[in-house]
VMD Tcl script that draws the C-alpha trace (Angstrom):
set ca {
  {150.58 -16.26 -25.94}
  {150.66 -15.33 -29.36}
  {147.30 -13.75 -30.01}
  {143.18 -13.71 -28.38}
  {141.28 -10.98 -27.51}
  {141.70 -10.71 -24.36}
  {143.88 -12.51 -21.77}
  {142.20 -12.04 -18.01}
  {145.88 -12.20 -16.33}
  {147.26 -9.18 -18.32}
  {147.29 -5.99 -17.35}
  {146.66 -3.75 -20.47}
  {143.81 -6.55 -21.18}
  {142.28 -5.38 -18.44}
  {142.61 -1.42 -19.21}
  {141.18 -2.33 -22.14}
  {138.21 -4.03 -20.71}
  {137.60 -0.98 -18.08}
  {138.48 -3.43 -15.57}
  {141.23 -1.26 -13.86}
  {141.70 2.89 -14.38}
  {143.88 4.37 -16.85}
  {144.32 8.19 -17.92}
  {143.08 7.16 -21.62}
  {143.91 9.78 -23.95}
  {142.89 8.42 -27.25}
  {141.02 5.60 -28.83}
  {140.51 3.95 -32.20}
  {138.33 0.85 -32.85}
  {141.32 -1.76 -32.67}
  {144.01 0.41 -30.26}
  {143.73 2.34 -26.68}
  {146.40 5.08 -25.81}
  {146.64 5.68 -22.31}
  {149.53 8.07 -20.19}
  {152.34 6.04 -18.36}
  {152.03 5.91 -14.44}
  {156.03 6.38 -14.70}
  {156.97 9.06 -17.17}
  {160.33 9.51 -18.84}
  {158.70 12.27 -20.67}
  {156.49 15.37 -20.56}
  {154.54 12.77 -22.96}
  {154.99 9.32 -22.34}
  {151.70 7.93 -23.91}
  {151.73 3.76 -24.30}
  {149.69 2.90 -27.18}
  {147.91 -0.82 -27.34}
  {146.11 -2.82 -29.39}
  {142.24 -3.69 -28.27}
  {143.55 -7.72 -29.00}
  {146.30 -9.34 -26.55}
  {149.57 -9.86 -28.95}
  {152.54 -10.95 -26.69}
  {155.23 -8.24 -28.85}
  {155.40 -6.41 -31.31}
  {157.02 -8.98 -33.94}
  {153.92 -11.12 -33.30}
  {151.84 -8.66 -33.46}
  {153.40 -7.73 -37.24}
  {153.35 -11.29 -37.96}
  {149.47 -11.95 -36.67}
  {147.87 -9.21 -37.95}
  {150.14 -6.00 -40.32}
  {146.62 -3.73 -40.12}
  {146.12 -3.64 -36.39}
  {149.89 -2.49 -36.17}
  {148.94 0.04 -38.29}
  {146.42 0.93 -36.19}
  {149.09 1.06 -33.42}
  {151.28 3.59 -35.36}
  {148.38 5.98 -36.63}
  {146.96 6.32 -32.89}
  {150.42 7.01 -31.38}
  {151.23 9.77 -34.26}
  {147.52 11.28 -33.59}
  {148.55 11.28 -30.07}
  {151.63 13.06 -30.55}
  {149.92 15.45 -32.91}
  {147.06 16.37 -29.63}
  {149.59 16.17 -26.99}
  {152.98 17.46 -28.34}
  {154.48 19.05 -31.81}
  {153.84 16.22 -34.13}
  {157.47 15.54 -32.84}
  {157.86 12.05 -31.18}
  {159.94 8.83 -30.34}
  {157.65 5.41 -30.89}
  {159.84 2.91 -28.63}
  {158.71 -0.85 -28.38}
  {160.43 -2.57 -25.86}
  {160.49 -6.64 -27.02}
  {161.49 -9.38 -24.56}
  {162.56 -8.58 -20.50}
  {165.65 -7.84 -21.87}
  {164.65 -5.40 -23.65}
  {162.77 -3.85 -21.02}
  {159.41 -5.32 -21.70}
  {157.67 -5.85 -18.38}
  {154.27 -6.25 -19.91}
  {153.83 -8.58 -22.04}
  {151.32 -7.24 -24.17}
  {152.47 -5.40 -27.07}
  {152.77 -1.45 -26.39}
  {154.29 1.69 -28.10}
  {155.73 4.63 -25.97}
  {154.85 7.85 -27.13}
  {157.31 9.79 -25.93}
  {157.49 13.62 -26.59}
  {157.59 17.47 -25.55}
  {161.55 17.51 -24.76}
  {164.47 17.16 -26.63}
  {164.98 12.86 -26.67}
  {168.39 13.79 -26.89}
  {169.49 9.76 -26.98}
  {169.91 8.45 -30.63}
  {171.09 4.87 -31.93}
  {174.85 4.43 -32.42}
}
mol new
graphics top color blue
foreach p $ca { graphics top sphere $p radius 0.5 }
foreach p [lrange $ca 0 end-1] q [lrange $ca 1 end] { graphics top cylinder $p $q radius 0.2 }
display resetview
């Protein structure tokens, strides 16, 4: 699915709605930020858009404002709930780790991310 408003099978479509609980820790009109149910960080925030966008490269493609969106939530989020200091991972494909498939930043924060690209 490469973009709609909402699809009723996915998950974070479904946060969004206020159809199932999340810890929600910041909002914008287009994005939701919400805490991970299993952190890899003292802050491990995911960050989603309000629409259903499969990843983020169709998400860029679709719509370059609403990932914008995306970005300035997760950097307010790291500004409330850490040191301004933060990694912004997006996972893209089940290869890649995506398990959702609904686009989603990880905020993560508050510990040295000691990990960095080779």
């Amino acid at each position: 699915m490469t973009s709609t408003t909402e699809s009723t099978d996915c998950l974070f479509c479904q946060i969004v709605a206020g159809e199932v609980p999340a810890d929600v820790v910041a909002t914008s009109e287009r994005s939701v930020a919400f805490r991970d149910i299993d952190p890899k960080a003292p802050v491990h925030v995911l960050v989603v858009p309000r629409d259903h966008h499969g990843d983020i490269a169709q998400l860029a493609a679709a719509d370059p404002e609403l990932l914008s969106d995306v970005v300035a939530l997760a950097d307010e989020v790291a500004g409330d709930l850490a040191d301004g200091q933060f990694r912004l991972v997006f996972n893209s494909g089940p290869r890649a780790g995506q398990s959702v498939f609904h686009v989603h930043g990880h905020v993560l924060a508050g510990t040295s991310l000691g990990w960095t690209p080779a």
